[in-house]
N, C-alpha and C positions, 0 to 999 in steps of 0.2 A: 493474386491481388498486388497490384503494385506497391514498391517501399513507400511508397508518400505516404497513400491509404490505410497502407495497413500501420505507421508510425503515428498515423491519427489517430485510428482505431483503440491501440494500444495507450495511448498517453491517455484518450478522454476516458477507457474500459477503469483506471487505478484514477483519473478524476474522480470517477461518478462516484467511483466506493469510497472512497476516503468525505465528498460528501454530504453523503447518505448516512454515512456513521453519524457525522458530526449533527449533521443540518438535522435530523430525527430523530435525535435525543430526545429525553424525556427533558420538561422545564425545568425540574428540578437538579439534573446532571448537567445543564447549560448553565442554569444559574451559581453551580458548585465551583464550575472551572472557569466563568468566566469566557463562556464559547460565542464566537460568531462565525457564520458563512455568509456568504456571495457567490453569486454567477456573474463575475465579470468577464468580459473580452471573450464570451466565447470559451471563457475556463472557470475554475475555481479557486479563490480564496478562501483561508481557515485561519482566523484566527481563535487563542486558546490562552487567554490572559495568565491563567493561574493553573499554565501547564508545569503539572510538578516534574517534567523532564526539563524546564528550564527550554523548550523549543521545539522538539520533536515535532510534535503534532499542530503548528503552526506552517503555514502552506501555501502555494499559491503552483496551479497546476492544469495543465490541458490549453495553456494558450497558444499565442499562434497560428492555432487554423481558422478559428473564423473569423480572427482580426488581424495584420499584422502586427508583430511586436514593436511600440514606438516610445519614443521617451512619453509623452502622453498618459500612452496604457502602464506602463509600467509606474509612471507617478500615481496613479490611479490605484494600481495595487498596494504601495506600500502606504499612499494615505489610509486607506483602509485598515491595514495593519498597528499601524502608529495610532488611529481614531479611536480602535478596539482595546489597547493597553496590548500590544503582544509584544511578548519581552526580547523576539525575535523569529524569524521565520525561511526558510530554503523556498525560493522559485525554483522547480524540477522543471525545464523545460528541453522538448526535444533539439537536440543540434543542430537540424533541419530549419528549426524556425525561427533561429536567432539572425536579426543583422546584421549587415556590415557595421553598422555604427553601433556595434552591442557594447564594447571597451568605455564607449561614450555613454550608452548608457547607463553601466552600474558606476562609471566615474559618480555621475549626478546626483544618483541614490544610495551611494555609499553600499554597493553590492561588493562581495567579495568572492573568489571562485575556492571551493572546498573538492571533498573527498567526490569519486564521479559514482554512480550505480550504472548496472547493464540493465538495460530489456530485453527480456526476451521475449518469442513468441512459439506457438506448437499449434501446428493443427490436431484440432482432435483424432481424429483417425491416423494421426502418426503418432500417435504418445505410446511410449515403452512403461510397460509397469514391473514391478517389485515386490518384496517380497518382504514379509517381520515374523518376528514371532510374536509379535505381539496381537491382543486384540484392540481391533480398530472399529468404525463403524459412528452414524451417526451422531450428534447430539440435539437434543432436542430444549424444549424451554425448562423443562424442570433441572436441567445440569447447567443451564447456561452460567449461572455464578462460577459455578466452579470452572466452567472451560474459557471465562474470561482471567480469572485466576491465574492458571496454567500457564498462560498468552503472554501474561505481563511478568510471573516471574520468569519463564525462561526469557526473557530479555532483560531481564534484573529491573526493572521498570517499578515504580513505588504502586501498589493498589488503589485502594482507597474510592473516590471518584469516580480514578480510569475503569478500575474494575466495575464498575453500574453501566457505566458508560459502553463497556464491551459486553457486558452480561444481556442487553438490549440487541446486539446484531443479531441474532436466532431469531428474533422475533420481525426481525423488517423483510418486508417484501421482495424477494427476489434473492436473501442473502443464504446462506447454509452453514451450520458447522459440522465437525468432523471430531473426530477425539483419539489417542490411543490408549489401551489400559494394561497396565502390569496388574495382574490379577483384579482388584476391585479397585485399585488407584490409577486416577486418569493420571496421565505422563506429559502427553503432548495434544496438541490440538490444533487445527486448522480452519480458517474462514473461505468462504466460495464467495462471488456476487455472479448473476444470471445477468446481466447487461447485452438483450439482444445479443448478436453473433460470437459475441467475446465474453470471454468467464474472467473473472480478474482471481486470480490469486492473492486472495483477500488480506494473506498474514498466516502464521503459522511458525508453531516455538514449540518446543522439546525442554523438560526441567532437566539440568545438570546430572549424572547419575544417570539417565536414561539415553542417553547420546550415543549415536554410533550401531543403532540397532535396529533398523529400517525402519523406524515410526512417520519420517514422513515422507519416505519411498511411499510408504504402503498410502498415508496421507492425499498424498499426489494422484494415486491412484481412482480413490473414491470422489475427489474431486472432478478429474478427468471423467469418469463416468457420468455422473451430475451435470455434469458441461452438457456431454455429449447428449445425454437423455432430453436435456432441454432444448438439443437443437442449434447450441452453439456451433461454432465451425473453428474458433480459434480459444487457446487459453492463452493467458498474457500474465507475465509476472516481470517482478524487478527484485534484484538485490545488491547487495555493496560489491564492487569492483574491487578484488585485493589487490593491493602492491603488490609488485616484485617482486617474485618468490617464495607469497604466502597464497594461503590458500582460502576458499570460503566455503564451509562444507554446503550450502544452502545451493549455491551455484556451481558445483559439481553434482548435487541430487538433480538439478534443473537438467542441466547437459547430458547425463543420464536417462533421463525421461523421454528423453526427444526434443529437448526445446533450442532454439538455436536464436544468439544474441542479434538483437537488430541494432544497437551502437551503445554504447557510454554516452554514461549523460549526467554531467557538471553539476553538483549541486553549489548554486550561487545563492550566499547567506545575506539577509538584510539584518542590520540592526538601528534600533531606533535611536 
């Protein structure tokens, strides 16, 4: 597949899941945090008024392929942002589909350039798998509270909300979770989405104490299978890009797997 196609592929596969999460919430987890979606330009917007990470989960992502990126669209995004009450929000967009006059445009809209993340990508029948001692293996709706739980503290993330709000992806069409357990306590846990040819690597956190003991080697694993079972052809994930020197354990499990980076890619912050 060629780079273009497949950095399409890729950026819309972690559109669609991020929202899916969001846009098919129950009304009463919309109404908690203050959520709205869009399908603009060919991508997605997310706003999250009363995201208790202060931004995180505010968003705008997958544009550029079916519109070009123009001060226009990009005003167009962050109205929407600002209309919603969003205390702030990251445009992920690919490198490939910014333009020349991109400096001019986040001049306009008060965009700043932040930390970058990689993508990657792995065909299914090149994934390398691993090995735990731990037990691993689905989850289903009856655990979903708790494997939403899991999700948010190993990212040290407040509960609350978010946790209803994730305790619901088990339940949407298309999505999967994953879990690991030291004896009868889940540790870590993993999200899938089925999106036609490309599997998104949903998300996926380890609690503190359980680190370093191949829970999402093995994680990675059952995902990749689930991909493959459905016929996907590619999985596709993203994590933070460390500085100089450091290291990120989540993207050495990646590069380990078989996945191989298709570019860094800027996160530029809006604020209102």
């Amino acid at each position: 597949m060629p780079e273009d196609r497949l950095s399409e592929l890729a950026e819309l596969a972690e559109a669609e899941n991020l929202f899916r999460i969001q846009d098919e919430a129950p009304a009463e987890v919309k109404a908690a945090l203050g959520m709205a979606s869009a399908r603009i330009g060919g991508g997605v917007v997310l706003a999250m008024r009363d995201d208790p990470t202060g931004g995180c989960w505010n968003k705008a992502l997958g544009l550029g392929f079916a519109r070009p990126i123009t001060h226009a669209l990009v005003a167009e995004v962050c109205d929407f942002l600002r209309e919603r009450g969003s205390p702030g929000a990251h445009l992920q967009l690919a490198p490939s589909v910014l333009p020349p006059d991109w400096a001019e445009i986040c001049a306009a809209n008060g965009l700043t350039a932040e930390d970058e993340w990689v993508k990657l990508v792995c065909r299914t029948e090149e994934f390398r798998y691993g090995e735990t001692e731990l037990r691993v293996g689905p989850v289903d709706g009856s655990r979903a509270g708790e494997a939403a739980a899991i999700f948010l503290r190993g990212f040290a993330m407040p509960e609350g909300a978010l946790s209803d709000l994730f305790a619901t992806v088990v339940r949407l069409d298309g999505f999967r979770a994953f879990g690991a357990w030291d004896g009868e306590d889940m540790v870590a846990n993993a999200y899938l989405l089925l999106n036609g040819e490309a599997a998104e690597l949903s998300g996926a956190s380890t609690l503190q104490g359980h680190r370093n003991r191949g829970a999402q080697t093995a994680l990675l694993g059952l995902r990749a299978d689930a991909a493959a079972k459905a016929g996907c052809r590619w999985l596709v994930a993203e994590t933070n890009l460390p500085p100089a020197g450091l290291v990120n354990p989540s993207l050495n499990n990646l590069l380990r797997a078989g996945f191989r980076p298709l570019y860094a890619r800027r996160n530029w912050l809006w604020r209102p």
